[in-house]
C-alpha atoms as an extended CHARMM CRD file, in Angstrom:
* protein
*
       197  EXT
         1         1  UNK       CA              2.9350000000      -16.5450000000       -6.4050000000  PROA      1               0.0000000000
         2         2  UNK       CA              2.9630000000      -15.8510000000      -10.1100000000  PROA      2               0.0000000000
         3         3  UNK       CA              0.3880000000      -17.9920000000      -12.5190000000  PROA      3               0.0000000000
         4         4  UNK       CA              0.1760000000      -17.7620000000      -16.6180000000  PROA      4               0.0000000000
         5         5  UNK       CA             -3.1680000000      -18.4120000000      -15.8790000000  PROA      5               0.0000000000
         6         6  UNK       CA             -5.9280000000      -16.2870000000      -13.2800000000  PROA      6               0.0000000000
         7         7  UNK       CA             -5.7420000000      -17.8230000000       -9.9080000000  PROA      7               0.0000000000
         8         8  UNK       CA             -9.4840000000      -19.1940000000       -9.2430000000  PROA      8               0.0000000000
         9         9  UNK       CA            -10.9990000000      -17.8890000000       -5.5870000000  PROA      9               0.0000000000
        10        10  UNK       CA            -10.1140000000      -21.0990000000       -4.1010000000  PROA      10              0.0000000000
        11        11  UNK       CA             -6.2790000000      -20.6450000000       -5.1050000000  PROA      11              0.0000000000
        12        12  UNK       CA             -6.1670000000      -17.2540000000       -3.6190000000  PROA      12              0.0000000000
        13        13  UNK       CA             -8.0850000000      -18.1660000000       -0.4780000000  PROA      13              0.0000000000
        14        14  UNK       CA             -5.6020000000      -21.2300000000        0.4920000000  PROA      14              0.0000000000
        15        15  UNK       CA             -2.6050000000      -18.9640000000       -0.5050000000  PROA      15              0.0000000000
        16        16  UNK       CA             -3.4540000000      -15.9040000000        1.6550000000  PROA      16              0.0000000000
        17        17  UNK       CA             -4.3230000000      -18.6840000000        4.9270000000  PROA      17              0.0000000000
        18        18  UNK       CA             -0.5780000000      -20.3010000000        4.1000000000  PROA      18              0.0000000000
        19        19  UNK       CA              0.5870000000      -16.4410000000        3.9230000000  PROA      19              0.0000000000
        20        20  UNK       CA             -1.2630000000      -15.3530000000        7.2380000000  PROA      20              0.0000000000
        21        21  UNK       CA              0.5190000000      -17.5260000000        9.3460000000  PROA      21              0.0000000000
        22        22  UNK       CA              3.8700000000      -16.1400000000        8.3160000000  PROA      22              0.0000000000
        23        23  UNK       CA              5.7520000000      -13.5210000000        9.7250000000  PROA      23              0.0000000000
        24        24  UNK       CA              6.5500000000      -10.2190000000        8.4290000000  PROA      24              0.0000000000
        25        25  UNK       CA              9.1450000000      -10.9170000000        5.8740000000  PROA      25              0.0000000000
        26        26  UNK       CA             10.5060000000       -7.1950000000        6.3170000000  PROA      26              0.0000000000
        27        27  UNK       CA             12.8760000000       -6.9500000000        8.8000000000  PROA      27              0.0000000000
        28        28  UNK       CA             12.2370000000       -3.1670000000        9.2230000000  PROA      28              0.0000000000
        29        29  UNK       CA              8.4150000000       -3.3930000000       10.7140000000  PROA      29              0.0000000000
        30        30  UNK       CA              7.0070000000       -0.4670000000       11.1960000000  PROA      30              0.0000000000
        31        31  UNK       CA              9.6510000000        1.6390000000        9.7780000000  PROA      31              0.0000000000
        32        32  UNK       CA              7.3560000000        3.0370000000        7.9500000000  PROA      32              0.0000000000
        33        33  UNK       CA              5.3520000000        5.1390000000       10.1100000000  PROA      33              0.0000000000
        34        34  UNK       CA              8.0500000000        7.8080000000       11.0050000000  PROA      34              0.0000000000
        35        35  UNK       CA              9.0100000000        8.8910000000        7.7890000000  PROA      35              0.0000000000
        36        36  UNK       CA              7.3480000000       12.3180000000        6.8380000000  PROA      36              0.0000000000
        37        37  UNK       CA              9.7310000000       13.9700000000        3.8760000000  PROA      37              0.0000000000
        38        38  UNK       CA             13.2540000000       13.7040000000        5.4790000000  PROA      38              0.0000000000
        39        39  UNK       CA             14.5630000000       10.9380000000        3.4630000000  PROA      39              0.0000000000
        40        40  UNK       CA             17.7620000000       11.2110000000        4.8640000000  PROA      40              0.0000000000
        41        41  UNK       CA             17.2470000000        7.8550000000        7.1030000000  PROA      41              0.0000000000
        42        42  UNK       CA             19.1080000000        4.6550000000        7.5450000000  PROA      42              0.0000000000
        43        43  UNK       CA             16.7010000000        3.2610000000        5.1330000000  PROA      43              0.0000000000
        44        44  UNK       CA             17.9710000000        4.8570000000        2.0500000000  PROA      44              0.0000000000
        45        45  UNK       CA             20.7880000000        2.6060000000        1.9630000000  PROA      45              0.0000000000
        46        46  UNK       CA             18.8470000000       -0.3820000000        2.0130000000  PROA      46              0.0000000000
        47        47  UNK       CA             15.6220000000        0.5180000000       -0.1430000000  PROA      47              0.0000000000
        48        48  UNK       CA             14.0600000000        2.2500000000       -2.5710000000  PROA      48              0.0000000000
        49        49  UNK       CA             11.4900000000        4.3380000000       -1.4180000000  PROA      49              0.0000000000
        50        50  UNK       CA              8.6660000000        6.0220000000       -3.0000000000  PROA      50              0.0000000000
        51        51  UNK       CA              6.9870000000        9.2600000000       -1.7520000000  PROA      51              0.0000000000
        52        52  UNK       CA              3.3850000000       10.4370000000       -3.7060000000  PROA      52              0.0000000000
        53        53  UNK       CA              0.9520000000       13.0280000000       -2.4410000000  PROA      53              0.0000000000
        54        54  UNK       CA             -2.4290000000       14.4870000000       -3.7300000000  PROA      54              0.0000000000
        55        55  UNK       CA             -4.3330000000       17.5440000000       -2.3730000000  PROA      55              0.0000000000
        56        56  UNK       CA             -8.1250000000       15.8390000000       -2.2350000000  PROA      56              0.0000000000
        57        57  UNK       CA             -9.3200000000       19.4820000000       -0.9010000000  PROA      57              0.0000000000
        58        58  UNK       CA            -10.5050000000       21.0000000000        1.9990000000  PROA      58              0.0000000000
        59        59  UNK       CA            -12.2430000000       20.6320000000        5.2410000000  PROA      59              0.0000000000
        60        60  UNK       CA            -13.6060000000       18.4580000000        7.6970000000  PROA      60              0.0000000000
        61        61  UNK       CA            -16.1580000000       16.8590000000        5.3890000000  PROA      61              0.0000000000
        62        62  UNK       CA            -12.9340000000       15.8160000000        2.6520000000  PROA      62              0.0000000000
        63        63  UNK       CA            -11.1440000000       14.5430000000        4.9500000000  PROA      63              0.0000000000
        64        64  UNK       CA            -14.0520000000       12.5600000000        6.6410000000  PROA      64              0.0000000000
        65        65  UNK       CA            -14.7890000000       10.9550000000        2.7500000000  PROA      65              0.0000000000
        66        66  UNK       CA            -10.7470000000       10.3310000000        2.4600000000  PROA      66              0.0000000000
        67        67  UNK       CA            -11.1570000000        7.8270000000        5.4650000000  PROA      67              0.0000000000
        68        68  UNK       CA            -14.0380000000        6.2600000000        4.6400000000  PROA      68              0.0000000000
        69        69  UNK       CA            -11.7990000000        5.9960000000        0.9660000000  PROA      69              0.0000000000
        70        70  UNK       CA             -9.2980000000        4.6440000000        2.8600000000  PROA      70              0.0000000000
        71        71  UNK       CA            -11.6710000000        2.0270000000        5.0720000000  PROA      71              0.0000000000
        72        72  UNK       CA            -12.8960000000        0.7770000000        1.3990000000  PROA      72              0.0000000000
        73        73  UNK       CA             -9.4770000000        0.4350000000       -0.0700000000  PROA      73              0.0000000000
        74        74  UNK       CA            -10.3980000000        2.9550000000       -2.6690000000  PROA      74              0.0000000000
        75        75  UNK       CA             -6.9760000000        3.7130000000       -3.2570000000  PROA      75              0.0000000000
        76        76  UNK       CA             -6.8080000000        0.3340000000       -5.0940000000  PROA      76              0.0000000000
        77        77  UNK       CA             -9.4500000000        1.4730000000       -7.7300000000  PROA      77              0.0000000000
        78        78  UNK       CA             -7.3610000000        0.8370000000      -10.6990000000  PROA      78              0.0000000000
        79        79  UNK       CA             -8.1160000000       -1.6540000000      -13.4150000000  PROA      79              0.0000000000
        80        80  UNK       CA             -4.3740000000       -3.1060000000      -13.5220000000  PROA      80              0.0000000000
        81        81  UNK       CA             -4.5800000000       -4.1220000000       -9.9080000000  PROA      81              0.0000000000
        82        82  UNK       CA             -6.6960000000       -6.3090000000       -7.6210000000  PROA      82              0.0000000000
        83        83  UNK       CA             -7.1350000000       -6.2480000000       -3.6900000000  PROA      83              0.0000000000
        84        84  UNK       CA             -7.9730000000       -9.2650000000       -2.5210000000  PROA      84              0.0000000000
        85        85  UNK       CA            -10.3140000000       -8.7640000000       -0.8280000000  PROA      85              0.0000000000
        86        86  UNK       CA            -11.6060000000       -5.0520000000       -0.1840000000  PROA      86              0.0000000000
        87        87  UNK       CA            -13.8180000000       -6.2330000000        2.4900000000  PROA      87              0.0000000000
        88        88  UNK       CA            -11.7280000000       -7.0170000000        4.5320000000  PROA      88              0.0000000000
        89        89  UNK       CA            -11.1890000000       -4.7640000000        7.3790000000  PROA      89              0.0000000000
        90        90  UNK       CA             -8.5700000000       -1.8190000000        8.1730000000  PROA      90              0.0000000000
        91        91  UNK       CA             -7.3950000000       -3.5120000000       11.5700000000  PROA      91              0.0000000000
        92        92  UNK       CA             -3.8160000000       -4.7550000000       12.4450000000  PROA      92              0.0000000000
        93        93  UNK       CA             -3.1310000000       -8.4500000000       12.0340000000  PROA      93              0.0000000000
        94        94  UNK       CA             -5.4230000000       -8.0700000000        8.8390000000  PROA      94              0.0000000000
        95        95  UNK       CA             -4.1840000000      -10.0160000000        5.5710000000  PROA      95              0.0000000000
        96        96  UNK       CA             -4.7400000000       -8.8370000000        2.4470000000  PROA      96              0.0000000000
        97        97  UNK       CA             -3.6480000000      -10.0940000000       -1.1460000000  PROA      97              0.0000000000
        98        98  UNK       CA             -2.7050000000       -8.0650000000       -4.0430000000  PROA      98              0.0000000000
        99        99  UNK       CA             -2.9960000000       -9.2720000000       -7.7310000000  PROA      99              0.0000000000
       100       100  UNK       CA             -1.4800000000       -7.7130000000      -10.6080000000  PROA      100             0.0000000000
       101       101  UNK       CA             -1.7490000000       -9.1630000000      -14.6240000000  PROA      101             0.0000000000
       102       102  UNK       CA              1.1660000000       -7.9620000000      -16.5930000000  PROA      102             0.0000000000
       103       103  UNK       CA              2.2420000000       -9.5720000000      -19.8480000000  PROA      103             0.0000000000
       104       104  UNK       CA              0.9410000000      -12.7020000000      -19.7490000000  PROA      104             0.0000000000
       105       105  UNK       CA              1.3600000000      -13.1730000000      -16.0680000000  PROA      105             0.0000000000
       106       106  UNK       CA             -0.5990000000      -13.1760000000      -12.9410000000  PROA      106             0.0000000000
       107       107  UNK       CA              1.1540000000      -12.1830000000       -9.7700000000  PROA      107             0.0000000000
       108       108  UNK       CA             -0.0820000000      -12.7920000000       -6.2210000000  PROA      108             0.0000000000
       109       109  UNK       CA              1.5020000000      -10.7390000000       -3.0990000000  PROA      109             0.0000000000
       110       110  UNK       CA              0.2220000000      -10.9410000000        0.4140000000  PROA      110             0.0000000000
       111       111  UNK       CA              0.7500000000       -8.4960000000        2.6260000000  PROA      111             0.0000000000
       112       112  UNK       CA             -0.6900000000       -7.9350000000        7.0970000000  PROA      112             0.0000000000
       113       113  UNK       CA             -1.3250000000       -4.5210000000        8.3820000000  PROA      113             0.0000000000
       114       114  UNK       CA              1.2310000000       -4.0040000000       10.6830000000  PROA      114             0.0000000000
       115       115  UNK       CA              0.0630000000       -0.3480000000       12.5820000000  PROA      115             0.0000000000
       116       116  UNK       CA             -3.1220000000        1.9620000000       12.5940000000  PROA      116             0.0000000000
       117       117  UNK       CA             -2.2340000000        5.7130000000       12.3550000000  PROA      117             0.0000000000
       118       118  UNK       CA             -4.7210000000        7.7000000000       14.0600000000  PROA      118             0.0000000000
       119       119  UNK       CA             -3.3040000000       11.0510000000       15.0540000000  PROA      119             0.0000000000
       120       120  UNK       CA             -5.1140000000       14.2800000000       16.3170000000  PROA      120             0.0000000000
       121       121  UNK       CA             -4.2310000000       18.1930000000       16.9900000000  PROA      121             0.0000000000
       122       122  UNK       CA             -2.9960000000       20.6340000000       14.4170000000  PROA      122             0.0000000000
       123       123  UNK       CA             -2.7900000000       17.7470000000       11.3760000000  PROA      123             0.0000000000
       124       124  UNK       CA             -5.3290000000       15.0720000000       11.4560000000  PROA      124             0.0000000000
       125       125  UNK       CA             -4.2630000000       11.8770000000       10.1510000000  PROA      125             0.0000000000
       126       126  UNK       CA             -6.1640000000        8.5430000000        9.3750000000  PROA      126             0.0000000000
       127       127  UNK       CA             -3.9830000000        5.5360000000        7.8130000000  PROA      127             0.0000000000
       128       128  UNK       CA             -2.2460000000        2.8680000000        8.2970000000  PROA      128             0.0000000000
       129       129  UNK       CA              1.1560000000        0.3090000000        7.3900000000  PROA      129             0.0000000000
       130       130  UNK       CA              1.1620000000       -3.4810000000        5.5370000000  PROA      130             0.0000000000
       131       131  UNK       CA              4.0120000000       -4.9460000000        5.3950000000  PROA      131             0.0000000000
       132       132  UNK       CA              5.4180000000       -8.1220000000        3.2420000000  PROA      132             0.0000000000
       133       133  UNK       CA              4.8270000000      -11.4460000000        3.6320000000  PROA      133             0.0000000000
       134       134  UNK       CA              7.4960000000      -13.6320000000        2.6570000000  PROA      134             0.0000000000
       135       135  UNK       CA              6.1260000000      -14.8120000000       -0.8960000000  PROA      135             0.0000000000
       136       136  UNK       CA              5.8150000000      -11.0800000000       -1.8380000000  PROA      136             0.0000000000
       137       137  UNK       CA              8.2660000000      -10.0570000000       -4.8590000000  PROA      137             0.0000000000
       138       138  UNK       CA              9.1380000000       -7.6600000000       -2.9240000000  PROA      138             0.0000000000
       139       139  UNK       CA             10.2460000000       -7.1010000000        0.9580000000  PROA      139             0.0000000000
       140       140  UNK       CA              9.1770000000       -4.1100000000        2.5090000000  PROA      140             0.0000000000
       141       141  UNK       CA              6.3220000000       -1.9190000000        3.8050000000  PROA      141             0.0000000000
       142       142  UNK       CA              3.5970000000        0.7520000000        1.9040000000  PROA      142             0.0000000000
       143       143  UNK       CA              1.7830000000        3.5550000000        4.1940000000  PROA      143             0.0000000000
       144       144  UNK       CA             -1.5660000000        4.6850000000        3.4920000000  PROA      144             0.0000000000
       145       145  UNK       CA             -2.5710000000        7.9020000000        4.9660000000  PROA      145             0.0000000000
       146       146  UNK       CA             -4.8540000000       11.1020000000        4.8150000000  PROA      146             0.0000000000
       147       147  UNK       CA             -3.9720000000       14.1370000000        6.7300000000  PROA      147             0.0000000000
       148       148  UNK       CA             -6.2450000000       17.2370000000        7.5020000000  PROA      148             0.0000000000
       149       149  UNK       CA             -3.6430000000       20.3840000000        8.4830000000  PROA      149             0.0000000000
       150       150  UNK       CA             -6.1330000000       22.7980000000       10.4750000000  PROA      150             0.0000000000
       151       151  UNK       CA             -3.2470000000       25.8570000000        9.7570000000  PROA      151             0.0000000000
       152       152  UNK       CA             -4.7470000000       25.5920000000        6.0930000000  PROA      152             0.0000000000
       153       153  UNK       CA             -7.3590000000       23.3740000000        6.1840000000  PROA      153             0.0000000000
       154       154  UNK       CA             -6.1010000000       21.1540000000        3.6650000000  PROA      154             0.0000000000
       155       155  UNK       CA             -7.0400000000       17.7360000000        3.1900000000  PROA      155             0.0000000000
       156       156  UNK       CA             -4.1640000000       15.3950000000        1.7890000000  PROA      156             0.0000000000
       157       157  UNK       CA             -3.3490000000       11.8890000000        0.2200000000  PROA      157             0.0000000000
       158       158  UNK       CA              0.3500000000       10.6940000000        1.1620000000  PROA      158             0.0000000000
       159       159  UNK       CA              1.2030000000        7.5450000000       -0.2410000000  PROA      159             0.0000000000
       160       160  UNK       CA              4.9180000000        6.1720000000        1.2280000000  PROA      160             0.0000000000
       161       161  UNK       CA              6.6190000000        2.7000000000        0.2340000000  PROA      161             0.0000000000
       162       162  UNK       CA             10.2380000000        0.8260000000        1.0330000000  PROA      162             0.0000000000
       163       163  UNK       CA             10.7690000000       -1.6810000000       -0.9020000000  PROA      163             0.0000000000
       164       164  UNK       CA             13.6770000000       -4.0850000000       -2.3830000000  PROA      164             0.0000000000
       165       165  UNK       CA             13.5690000000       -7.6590000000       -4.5440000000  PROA      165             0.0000000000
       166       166  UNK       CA             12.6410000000      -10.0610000000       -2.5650000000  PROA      166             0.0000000000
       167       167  UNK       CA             12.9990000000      -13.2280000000       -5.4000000000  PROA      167             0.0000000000
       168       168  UNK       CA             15.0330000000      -13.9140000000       -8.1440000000  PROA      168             0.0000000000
       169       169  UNK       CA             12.2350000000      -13.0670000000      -10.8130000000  PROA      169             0.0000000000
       170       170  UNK       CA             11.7820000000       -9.6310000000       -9.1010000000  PROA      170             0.0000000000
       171       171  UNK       CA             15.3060000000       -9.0020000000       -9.4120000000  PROA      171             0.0000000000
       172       172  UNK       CA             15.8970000000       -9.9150000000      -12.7410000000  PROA      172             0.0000000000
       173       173  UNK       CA             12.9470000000       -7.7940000000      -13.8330000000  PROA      173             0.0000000000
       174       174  UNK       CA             13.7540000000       -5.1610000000      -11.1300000000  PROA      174             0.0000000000
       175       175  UNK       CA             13.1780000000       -2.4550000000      -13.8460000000  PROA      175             0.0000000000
       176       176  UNK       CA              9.8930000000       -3.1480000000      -14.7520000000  PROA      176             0.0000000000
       177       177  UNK       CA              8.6340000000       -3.5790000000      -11.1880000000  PROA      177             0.0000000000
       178       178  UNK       CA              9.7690000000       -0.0500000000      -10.7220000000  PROA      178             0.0000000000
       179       179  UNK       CA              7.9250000000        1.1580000000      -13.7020000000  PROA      179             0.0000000000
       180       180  UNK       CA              4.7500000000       -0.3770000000      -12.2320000000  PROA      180             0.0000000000
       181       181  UNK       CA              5.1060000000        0.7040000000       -8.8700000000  PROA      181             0.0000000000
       182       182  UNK       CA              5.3640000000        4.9480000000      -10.2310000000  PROA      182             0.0000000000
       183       183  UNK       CA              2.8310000000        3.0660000000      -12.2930000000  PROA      183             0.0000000000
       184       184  UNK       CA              0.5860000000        2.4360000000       -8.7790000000  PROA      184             0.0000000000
       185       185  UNK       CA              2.0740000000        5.9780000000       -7.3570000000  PROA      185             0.0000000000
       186       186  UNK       CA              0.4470000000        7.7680000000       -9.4750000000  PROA      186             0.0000000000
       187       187  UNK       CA             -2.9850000000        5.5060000000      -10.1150000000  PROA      187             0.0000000000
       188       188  UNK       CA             -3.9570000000        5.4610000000       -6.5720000000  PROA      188             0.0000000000
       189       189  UNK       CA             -3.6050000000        9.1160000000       -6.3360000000  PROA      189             0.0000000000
       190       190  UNK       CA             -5.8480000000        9.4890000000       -9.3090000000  PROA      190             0.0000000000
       191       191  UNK       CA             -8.4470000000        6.9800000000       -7.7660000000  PROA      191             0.0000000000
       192       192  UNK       CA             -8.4310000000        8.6870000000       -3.9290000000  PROA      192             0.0000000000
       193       193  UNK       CA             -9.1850000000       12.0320000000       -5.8820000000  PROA      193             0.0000000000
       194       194  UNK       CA            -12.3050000000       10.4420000000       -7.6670000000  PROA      194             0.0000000000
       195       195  UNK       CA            -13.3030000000        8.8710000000       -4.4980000000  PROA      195             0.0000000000
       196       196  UNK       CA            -13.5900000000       12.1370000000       -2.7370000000  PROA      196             0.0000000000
       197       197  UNK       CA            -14.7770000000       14.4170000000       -5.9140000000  PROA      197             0.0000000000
């Protein structure tokens, strides 16, 4: 959905209902969760895909204030970018909106968390998938995850995204959506590391 004006809370409410009861508009769902660094995958041909980490620091008590990060969408904390809403809860079937105001215009995505990633033994991880809804710009998925590796007790950020135009605005400004999503990369690495500092 894209506005000159803000969408009012009423707008944005009856858009993400309409958007809930959509399907995934990505037909890849869930592709997301096995990708860990080899990018040589039957994705490539299809998407662009965007791979940012962060070391947040070390131990059990980093990685337990990453996931509560994570559970309060903290990775959003940038002032270019709204979640709509950040109460709501990190549980699949959950739909969430995300607003960005770029020159002159106000752009409304929905996405639905698609998995939970909740893996123990020698790496910890916490995270999870949202994938596209179909009046996204774009089509695709974006992982959020924080990983504890006992070997070095390390506490990570990894930040993964597939993604392709999805509407004919999107394609036609295809270069500046890539500029703002190494834009997003790298601000919601910079807000996970004040959320744990």
């Amino acid at each position: 959905m894209y506005s000159l004006t803000r969408p009012t809370t009423t707008q944005i409410q009856q858009y993400l209902e309409q958007q809930s009861k959509q399907p995934i508009s990505c037909p890849d769902v869930g592709a997301s969760r096995n990708i860990w660094g080899n990018y040589d995958h039957h994705l490539d041909r299809r998407y662009t895909i965007d791979h940012n980490r962060v070391l947040l620091g070390s131990g059990a008590k980093i990685f337990e204030l990453a996931k509560i990060a994570l559970r309060n969408w903290e990775m959003f904390g940038l002032d270019w970018v709204s979640l709509l809403w950040r109460e709501t809860p990190i549980e699949v079937g959950a739909t969430v909106g995300v607003m960005v105001q770029q020159l002159g215009i106000w752009s409304l995505n929905a996405c639905r968390i698609i998995y939970i990633l909740e893996e123990n033994g020698s790496t910890e991880r916490f995270g999870f998938g949202y994938g596209t809804l179909p009046d996204h710009g774009l089509c695709g998925e974006e992982r959020f995850v924080v990983e504890w590796c006992r070997s070095n007790d390390t506490v990570e950020y990894d930040l993964l995204a597939f993604s392709r135009p999805n509407q004919w605005l999107t394609r036609l400004g295809y270069w500046y959506v890539r500029r703002l999503q190494k834009r997003f990369g790298a601000g919601s690495l910079q807000a996970m590391e004040r959320a744990v500092s």
